[in-house]
N, C-alpha and C positions, 0 to 999 in steps of 0.2 A: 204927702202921699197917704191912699189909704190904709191903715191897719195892715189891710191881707197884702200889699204890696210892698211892707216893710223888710220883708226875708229875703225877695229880689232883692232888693235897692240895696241892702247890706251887702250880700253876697257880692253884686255886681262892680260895689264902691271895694271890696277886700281882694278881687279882682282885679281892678285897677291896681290899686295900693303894689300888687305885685310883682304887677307886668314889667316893670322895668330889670327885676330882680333875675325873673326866665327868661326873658331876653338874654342877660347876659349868661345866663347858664344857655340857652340853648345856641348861642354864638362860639362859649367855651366845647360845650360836645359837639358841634361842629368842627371847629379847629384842631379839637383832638383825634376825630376819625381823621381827618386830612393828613394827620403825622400817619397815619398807617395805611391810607392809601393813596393811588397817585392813576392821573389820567396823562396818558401819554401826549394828546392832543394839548389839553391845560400846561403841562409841563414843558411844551417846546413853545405856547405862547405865553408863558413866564419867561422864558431865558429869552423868548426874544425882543420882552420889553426891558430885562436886565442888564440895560447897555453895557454898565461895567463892570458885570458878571461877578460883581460879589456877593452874589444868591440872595438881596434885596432890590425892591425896587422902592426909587426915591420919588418923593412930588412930583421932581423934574421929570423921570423915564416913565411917569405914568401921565402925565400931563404930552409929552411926546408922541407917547405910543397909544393915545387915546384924541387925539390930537383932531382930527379927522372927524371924531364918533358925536363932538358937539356935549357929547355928558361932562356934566356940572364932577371936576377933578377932585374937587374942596372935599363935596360932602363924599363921594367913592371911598376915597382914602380914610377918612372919620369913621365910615362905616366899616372896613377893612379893616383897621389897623386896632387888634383886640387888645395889643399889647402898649397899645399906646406911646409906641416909640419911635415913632413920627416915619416910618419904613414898613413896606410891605414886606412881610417873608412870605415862605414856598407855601409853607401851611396856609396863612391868612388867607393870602390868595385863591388858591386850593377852595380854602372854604365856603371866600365870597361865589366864587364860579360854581359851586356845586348845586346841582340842580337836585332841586326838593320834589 
């Protein structure tokens, strides 16, 4: 690259470097407004993919209750699941649904 082009290119390459980092921060301050607030409508279509209403949902009740919708379950839950403990909770969910 040229000379004058080298402050981008840094910039943009320490950018990258980043990204994976805010992500997970802006994934975390998501989840966290979600523990303090709640949407009524989100909230009864959480319980109602909660088959068995132990305030998670598993591979199985999301792959059921998405069943229909043809979306790839695998990656959903991957992307959902902050805590990485193989279960959606109210927050996560919360979160993934909350519209930006």
């Amino acid at each position: 690259f040229e000379q004058s082009k080298r402050p981008f290119l840094s910039d943009t390459i320490e950018r990258l470097r980043l990204y994976p980092e805010r992500m997970k921060f802006k994934r975390f301050m998501i989840y966290y407004m979600t523990t303090k607030l709640s949407d009524k409508k989100m909230d009864e279509l959480f319980h109602s993919l909660d088959s068995n209403k132990d305030g998670k949902l598993s591979k199985e009740e999301v792959e059921k209750g998405l069943a229909h919708t043809g979306l790839n379950v695998e990656s959903i839950m991957e992307a959902m699941d902050i805590d990485r403990n193989g279960e959606i909770g109210h927050s996560e969910f919360l979160a993934a649904t909350l519209e930006e």
